[in-house]
N, C-alpha and C positions, 0 to 999 in steps of 0.2 A: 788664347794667343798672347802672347808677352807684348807690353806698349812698351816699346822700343825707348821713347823719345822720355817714358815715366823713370825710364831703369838708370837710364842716362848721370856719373855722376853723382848716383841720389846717397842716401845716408844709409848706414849699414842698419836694415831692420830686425831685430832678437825681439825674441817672444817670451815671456817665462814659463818655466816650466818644472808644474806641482806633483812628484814623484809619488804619491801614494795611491797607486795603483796597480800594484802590485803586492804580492803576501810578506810580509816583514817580522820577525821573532816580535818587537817589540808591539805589534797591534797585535798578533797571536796572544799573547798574555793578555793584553787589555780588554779584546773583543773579541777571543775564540779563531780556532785554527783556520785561516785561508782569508781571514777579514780583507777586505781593502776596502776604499773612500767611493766605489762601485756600489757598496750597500747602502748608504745613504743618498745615494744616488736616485736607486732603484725603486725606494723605502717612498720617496718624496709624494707629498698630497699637495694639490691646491688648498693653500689657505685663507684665499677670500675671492668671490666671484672676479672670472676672468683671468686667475691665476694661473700661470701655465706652468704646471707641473705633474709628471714626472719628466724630466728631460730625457730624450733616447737620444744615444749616441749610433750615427752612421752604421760607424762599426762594427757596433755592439760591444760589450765588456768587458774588453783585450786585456791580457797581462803585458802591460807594457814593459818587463823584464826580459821578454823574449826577443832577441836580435831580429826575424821575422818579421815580429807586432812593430818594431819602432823604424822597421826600415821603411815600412808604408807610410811611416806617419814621416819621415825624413824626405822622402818622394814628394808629400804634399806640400810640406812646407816648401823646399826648393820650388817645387812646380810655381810657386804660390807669389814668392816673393820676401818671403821669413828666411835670412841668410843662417840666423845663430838662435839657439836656444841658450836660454840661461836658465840654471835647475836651480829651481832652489835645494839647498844642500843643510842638511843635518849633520851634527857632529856635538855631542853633548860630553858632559863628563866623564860619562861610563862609555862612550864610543860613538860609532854613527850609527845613522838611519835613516833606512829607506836608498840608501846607495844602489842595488840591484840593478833600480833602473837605467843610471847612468853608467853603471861598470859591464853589468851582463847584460843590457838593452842596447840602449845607446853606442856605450863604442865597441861593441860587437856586430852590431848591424853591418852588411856585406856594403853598404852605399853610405858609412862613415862621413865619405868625404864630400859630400854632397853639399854640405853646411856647417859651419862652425862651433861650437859651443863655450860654457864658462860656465862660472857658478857665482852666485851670492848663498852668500851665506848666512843662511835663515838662523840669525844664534837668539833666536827668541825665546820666549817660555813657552813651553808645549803643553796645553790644556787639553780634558781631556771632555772638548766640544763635539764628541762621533757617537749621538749627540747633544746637545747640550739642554739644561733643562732648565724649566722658568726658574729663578730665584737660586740656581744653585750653578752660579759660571767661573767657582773656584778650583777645580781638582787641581790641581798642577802634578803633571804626569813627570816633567822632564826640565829641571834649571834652564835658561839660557844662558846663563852668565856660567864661566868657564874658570878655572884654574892657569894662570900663566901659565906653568909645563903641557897641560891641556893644548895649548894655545900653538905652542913651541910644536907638540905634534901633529896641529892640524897643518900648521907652515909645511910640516914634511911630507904629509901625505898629496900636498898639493903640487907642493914642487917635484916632487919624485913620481907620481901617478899620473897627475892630470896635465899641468903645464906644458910638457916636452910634447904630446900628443899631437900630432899633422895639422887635427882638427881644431884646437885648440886657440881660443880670438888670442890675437896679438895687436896688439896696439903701437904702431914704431918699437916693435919689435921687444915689447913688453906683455908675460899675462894680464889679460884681462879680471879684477876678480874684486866684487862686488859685495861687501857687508850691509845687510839689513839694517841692525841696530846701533848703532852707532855709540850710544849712552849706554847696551850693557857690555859692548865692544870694553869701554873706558874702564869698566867696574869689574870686568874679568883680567884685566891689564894694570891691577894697582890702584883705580881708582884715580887716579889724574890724566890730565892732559898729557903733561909730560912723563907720567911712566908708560901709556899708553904709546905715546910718539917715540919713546925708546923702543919698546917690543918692534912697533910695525917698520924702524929704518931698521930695527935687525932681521925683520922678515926680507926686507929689500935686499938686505946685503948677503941671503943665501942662496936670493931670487938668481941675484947677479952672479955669486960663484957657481951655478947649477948650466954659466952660461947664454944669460939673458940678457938684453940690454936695460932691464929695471923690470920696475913693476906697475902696473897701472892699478890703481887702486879710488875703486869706487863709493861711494855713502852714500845709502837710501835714506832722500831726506821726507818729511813730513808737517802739516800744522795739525795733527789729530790721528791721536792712536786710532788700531782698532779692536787690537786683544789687549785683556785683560794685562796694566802692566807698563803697556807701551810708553814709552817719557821719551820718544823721539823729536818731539819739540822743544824739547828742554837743550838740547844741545844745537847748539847758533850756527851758522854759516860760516863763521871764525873759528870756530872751534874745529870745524873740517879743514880749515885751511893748515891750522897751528898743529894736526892730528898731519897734515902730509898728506892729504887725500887730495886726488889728480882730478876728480871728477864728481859732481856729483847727480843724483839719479833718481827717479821716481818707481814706483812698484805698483799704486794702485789710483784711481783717482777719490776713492774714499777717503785717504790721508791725508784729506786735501777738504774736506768736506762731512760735519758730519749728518749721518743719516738716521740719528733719534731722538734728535730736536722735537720736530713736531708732530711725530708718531700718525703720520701720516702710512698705509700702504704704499705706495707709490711715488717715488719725483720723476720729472722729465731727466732725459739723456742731456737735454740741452746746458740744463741748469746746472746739473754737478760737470759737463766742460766745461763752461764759462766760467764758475768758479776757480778750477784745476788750471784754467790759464792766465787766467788772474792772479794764482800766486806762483806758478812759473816763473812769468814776466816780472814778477816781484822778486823772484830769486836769482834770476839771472843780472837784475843791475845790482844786485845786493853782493856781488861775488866778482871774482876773477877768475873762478874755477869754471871750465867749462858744464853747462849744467843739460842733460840729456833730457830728451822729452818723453811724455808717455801716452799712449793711448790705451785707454779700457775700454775693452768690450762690451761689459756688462756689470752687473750685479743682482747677486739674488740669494743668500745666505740660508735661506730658509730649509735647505737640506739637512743642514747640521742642526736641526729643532730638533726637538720631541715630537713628534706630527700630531700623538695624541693629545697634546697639550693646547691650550691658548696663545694662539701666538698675539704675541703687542711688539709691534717694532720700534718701541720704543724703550726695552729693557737693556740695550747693548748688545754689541756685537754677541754670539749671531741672532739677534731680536733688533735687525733695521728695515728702517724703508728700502724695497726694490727700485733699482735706477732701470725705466723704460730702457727699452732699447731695438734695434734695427738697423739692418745690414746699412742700411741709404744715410740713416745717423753717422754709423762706423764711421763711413767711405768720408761724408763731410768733416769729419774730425779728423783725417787722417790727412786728406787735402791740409786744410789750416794746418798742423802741426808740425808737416813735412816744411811747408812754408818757413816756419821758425829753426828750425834744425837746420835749415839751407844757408839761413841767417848767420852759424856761426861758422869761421875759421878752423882747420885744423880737423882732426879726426870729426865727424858726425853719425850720431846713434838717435834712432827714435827705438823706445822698450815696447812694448804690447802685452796688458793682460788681459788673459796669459792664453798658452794656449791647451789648457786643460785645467780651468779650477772651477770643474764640474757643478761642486758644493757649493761654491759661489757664486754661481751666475756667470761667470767670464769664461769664456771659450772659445777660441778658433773652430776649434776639429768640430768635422759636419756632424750636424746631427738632424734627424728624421723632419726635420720642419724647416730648416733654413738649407738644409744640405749644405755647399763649399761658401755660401752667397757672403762670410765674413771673409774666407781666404780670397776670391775672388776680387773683394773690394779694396783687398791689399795688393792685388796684383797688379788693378784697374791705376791705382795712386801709382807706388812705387816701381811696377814692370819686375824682371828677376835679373839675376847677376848671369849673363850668357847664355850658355847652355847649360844651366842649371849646378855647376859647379861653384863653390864658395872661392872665386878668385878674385882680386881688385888689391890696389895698390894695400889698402887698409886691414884686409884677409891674408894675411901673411902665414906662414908656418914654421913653426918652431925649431929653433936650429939643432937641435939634438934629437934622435928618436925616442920613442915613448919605450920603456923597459916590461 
């Protein structure tokens, strides 16, 4: 039953969301016809007493490409208290991937409208961790860093595909849209601040002829990569400002923390939160930017091993410490966090990972041991938006139809 008095008001909740689960040309090449991130899933051993693994999902091993498979999962989050998903999205030099999910899943599902969506844009470097093995965490499958005309046509596809969409977050009546990297953002845009700040006010200004009142534009920030590469700490809280970013945002609470220091198995849940609001609270007096909070579910990387191998969690991402974790931890971190998001003025977003990064430990969707008891504990905090519809001053819809 919805807590009425939770839903009240409260801050718009997204959950991210890891599209590789479904079959895609480009892991067909890499790992054989019908692959998805389900095999390493499946594949997963305990690697030291107490370890719980393989993980089973509720559902069991859905293609979530199929309108069907993701309308269920659109039901539960609504039900739940999750207003939006945010996908992470691929789009590299030679093209995208992994889209299926959100083009033939997602906004084909008959209950669309049920909740919102957006994207960040995962413009990382794509390793080739499916899975990875001791001493050899170099493959690089896929650049992150892009080509300005590259760049010029992810603008288009965004604005002309995704943007105009019903379902589509609006922000005062601007897309929502969300970059990962921010530093190889910089280096695919020219290499400075200001030819970067060029591209992204020309992105704004097709945003606006397309129709729109601007653009809201988000930077996932960090103190600690976690793939190989990462130099998101290298770019400052000024540098988002001077870049034009309206916001800025978290993705995991690892970035925040890292977990192969002391090559330990295991940390508490508690200690990597307290860390992650420690530098929160640090980022937020450090800025003017409104800065969005996060909460992580979990961690647990150890799928993306080698399983015959030795694992040491102490060789880098994916060889880390496992973060404890439990529905009653969640729930308490979700309390506090909503707390601080309450805190600020003006649009309010708390992120949640994720709700499907199997491979990593982080997960919403039920599975065989906890059942709904993480959605639950979001619903138990936050309550849901009505009757289950994505409406509220902040859930706007897009003044143009979707083509």
């Amino acid at each position: 039953m919805e807590n009425s008095s939770a839903s009240e008001s409260r801050p718009l909740v997204a959950a991210y969301y890891f599209p590789n689960y479904h079959a895609d040309p480009r892991n067909a090449a890499a790992h054989g016809k019908g692959w998805t991130e389900w095999e390493l899933v499946k594949k997963a051993t305990p690697r030291f007493s107490g370890h719980r693994q393989p993980l089973e999902p509720h559902w069991g091993y859905e293609d979530e490409s199929d309108p069907q498979v993701m309308a269920h999962k659109i039901d539960a989050a609504a039900d739940h208290g999750v207003d939006c998903f945010i996908f992470d999205w691929y789009h590299y030099n030679d093209g995208p991937f992994l889209e299926r999910c959100l083009e033939q899943g997602f906004l084909k599902a008959p209950n669309v409208g049920r909740m919102k969506f957006c994207c960040m844009w995962a413009n990382h470097d794509w390793y080739d961790i499916h899975p990875a093995k001791r001493g050899d965490l170099t493959c690089l499958q896929y650049p992150g860093e892009v080509t300005p005309s590259v760049f010029d046509s992810i603008c288009e596809i965004l604005i002309e595909r995704y943007f105009p969409h019903p379902s589509h977050l609006l922000v005062n009546g601007c897309p929502y849209f969300s970059i990962y990297d921010v530093s190889t953002l910089v280096k695919s845009l020219g290499g400075s601040v200001l030819t970067a700040r060029k591209a992204l006010d020309r992105f704004r200004e097709k945003v606006a002829e397309a129709g729109f009142s601007g653009l809201h534009l988000n930077a996932i920030g960090w103190n600690c990569g976690i793939l190989k590469g990462e130099e998101g700490a290298a770019m400052q809280v000024k540098d988002f400002q001077e870049l034009g970013f309206d916001s800025i945002g978290g993705y995991v609470w690892v970035h925040y923390m890292s977990l192969t220091d002391d090559g330990l198995p295991t940390c508490e849940y508690q200690t990597v939160r307290d860390t992650y609001i420690k530098a929160y609270k640090s980022l937020r007096t450090g800025t003017t930017l409104p800065v969005f909070p996060n909460v992580t579910m979990g961690w647990d990387s150890t799928p993306r091993t080698v399983q015959s191998e030795i694992w040491c969690p102490s060789l880098g991402y994916p060889f880390t410490s496992i973060m404890k974790t439990s529905p009653a931890d969640f729930q308490k971190a979700l309390v506090k966090i909503r707390e601080y998001a309450e805190a600020d003025p003006g649009f309010r977003m708390v992120s949640l990972n994720a709700w499907n990064e199997w491979s990593e430990g982080s997960y919403l969707e039920p599975d065989k041991r906890n059942g709904f008891a993480y959605l639950e504990a979001i619903r138990s905090v936050f309550g849901t938006r009505g009757n289950g519809t994505a409406s509220a001053p902040e859930l706007e819809e897009a003044p143009v139809s979707a083509t």
